[in-house]
Each structure stands twice: as C-alpha cells, then as structure tokens.
N, C-alpha and C positions, 0 to 999 in steps of 0.2 A: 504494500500500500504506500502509496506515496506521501510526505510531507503537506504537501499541496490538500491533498484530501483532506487529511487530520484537521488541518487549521480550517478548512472550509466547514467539517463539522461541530467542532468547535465553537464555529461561530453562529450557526444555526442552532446550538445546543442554548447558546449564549440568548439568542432570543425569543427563544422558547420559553424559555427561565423568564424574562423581562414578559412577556405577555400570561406567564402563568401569576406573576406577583402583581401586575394590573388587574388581574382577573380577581384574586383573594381581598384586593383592596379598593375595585370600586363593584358591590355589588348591588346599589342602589338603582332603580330604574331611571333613565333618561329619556329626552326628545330629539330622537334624530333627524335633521332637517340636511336634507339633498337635492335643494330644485331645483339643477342641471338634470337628474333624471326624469323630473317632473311627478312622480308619483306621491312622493314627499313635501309636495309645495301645498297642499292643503291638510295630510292627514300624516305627522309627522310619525315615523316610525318611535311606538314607545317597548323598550327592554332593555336587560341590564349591559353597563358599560363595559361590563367584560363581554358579553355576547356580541356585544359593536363593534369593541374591538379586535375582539377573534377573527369577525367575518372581513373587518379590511385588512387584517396580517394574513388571513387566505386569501383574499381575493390579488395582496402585492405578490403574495410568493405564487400564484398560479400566473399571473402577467409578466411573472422573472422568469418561472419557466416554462412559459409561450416565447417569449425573447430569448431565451437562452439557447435554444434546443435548438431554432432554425428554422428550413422548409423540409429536411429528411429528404430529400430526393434521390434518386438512383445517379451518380454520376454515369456521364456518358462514355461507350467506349473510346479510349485514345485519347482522351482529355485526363490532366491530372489534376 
C-alpha cells in the first residue's frame, strides 16, 4: 500500500471524526433555506443539524467523486 493512500485515509478518517462530533453536538432541529433549488423558498426544510449536515458532506464527497473518477472510457487502439 502506498504512502499516498494512508494519508488520503487518514484524512477522510479525519473528517468523518469532524462530522461525527457536529452531529453529537448540534442535535436541535433547524430551518433549512435553499432557494436556488426552489423547493425550499416557501417551505423551509425542518430537521436536525447533524442530519443537514450529513447530507451536504455526502452530497460534497459524491460531487468529489463524480470529478475524480472521470468519463471511464475504453481508450482507443494505438492511442496512448
């Protein structure tokens, strides 16, 4: 295993940790307001702050690795 890896998990360890100690310490319900999606410009999303926040550290780590990964495509023969 490479170096590189370890610290890559590491650091994903690391913010797992930071969103699990968000989550123990805000579990009061909130108002979530998002009127660029429009769905939330009248009828503000209500649940807890850890729940909100859960769902934007999955929604950044699913858009990191949509961008990370690429198009996957079969390169062509003769081309390197």
């Amino acid at each position: 295993m490479s170096f590189k890896a370890v610290l890559k998990t590491i650091w994903f360890l690391a913010l797992l940790f930071v969103m699990l100690y968000v989550g123990l310490n805000n579990p009061d319900p909130i108002k979530f307001n998002f009127p660029v999606a429009g769905t939330t410009a009248k009828d503000p999303i209500r649940a807890s702050a850890a729940l909100i926040f859960f769902a934007m550290f999955a929604a950044g780590v699913f858009a990191g690795m949509a961008l990370h990964t690429g198009g996957g495509g079969k390169k062509k023969p003769g081309k390197e």
